[in-house]
C-alpha positions in Angstrom: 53.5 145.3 61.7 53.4 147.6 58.4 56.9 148.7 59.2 57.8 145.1 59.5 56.1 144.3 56.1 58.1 146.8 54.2 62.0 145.9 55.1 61.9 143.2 52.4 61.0 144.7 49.4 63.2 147.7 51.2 66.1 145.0 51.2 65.8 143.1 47.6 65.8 146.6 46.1 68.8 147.2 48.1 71.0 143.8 47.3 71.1 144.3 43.3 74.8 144.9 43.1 74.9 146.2 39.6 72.1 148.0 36.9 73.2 146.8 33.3 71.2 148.4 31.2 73.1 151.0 31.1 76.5 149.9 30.5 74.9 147.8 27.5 73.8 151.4 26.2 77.2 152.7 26.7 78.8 149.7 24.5 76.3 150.6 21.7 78.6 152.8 19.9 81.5 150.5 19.7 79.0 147.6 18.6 78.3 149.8 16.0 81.0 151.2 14.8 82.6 146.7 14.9 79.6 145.8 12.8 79.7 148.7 10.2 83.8 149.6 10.1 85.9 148.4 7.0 88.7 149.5 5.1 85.9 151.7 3.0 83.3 152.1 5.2 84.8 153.1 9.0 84.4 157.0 8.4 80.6 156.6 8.1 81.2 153.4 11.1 82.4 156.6 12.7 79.9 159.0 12.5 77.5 156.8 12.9 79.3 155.5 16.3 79.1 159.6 17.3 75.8 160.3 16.5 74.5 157.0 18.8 76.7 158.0 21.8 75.6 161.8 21.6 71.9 160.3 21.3 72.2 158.2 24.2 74.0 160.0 26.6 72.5 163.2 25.8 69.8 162.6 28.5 72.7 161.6 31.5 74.4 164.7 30.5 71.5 166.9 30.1 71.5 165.7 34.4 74.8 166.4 34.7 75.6 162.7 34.7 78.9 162.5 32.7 79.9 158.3 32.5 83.7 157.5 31.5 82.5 155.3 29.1 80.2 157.6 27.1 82.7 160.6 27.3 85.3 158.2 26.1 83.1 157.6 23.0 82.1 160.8 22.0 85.8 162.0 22.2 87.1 159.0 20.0 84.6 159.1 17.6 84.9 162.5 17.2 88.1 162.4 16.5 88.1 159.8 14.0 85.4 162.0 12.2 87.9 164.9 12.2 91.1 162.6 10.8 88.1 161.7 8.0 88.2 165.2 7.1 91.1 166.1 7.4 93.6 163.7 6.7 93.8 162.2 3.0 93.0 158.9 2.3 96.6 157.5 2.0 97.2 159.2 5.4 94.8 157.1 6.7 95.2 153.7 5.5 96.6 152.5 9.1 93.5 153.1 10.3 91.5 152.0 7.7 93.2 148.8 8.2 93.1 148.5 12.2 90.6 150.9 12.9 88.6 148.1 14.6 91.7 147.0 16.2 92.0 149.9 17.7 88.4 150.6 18.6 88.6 147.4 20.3 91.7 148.4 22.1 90.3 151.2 23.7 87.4 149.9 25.4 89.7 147.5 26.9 92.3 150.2 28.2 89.4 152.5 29.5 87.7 149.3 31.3 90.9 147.9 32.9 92.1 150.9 33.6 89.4 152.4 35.6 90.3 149.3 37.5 92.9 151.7 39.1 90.7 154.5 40.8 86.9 153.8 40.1 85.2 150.3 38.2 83.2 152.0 35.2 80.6 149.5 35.9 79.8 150.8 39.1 79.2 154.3 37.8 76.0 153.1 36.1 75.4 150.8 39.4 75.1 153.8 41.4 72.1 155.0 39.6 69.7 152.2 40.8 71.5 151.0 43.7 71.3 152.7 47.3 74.3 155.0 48.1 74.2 153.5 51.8 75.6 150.1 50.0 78.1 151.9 47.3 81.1 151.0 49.9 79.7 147.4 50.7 82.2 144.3 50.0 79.4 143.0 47.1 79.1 145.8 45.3 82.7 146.6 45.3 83.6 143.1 44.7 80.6 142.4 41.5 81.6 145.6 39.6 85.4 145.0 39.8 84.5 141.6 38.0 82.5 142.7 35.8 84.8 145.9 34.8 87.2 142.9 34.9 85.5 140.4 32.5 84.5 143.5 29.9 87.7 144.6 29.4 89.0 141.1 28.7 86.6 140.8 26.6 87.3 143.6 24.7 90.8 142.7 24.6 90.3 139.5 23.2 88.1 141.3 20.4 91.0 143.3 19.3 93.4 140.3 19.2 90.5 138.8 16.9 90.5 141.2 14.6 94.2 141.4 14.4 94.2 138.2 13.6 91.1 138.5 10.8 94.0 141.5 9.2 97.5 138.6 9.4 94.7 135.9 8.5 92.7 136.8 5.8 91.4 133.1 5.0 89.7 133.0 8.5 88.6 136.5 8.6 84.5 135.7 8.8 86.2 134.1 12.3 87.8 136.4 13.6 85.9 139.5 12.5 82.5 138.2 12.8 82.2 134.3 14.7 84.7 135.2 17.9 83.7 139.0 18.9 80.0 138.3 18.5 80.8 135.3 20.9 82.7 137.3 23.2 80.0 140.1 23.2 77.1 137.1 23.8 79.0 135.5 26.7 79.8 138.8 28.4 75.9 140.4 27.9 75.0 136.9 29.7 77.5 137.3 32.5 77.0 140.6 33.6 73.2 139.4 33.6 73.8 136.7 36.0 76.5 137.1 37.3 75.6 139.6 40.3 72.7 138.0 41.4 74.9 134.5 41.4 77.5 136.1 43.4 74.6 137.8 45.9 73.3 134.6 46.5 76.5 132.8 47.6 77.8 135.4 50.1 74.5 135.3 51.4 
């Protein structure tokens, strides 16, 4: 009887697909460095960016847990810190102008791409969910969406903030109104979107 009594707790732990809270700690540093980047302000945006994805991967890697995500982050921000110092200022007024452009850009490159060998979503999946399941068609199938629906979104940011730099009359849109929609409806998604999924296959 006990050894009956346990298998469904055993199995609802088992059947979350995904853990999100730590992707939305990986994204931290980008949502930074979107809110606080301008033509004048993106080298502190930048530092800023690297000192919150040091601070909150510092634990994982402290493990030996190295996310793509997180080591993307640290090596872009980084970088940008070291074109701040550098690089003059009139070398650098491409990326004043389109450095959220480009941080946008990135995301989306490093989420679709890791579409081709290993969903970054499922990396952080893997920490709450049992390895016995990591090959299973739901998880498999829930992180390739969600790896899927972040890097569109992310994509679509940087199209929107192109188009707040060739539209400068509808830049509160595109800089501000869209991407915080975007970010919103993908937070949401990846929230309930696993469990929706889970409960139709079932």
């Amino acid at each position: 009887m006990g050894h009956t009594d346990q298998r469904p707790a055993t199995r609802t732990r088992a059947e979350v697909p995904v853990g999100t809270r730590g992707v939305f700690f990986s994204f931290a540093p980008w949502i930074i460095f979107g809110v606080v980047a301008g033509p004048s302000t993106w080298k502190y945006a930048a530092l800023a960016a690297l000192i919150a994805a040091v601070v909150l991967s510092g634990k994982d890697m402290l493990r030996g847990r190295y996310f793509l995500l997180d080591m993307i982050s640290i090596v872009f921000f980084a970088v940008l810190c070291v074109l701040a110092l550098a690089l003059h200022r009139h070398e650098l007024i491409w990326l004043e102008t389109y450095a959220q452009v480009i941080s946008n850009g990135v995301v989306a490159v490093v989420a679709l791409g890791s579409l081709l060998s290993d969903p970054f979503t499922a990396q952080y999946a893997r920490q709450t969910v049992p390895r016995e399941l990591w090959a299973s068609p739901v998880f498999v199938h829930v992180n390739r969406v969600l790896t899927v629906a972040w890097g569109v979104v992310f994509a679509l940011m940087a199209l929107s903030t192109w188009l707040a730099i060739r539209l400068p009359g509808q830049s509160d849109w595109f800089n501000w109104v869209v991407p915080v929609a975007l970010l919103v409806w993908a937070v949401k998604f990846t929230e309930r979107y696993p469990e929706h999924y889970r409960q139709r296959v079932a």
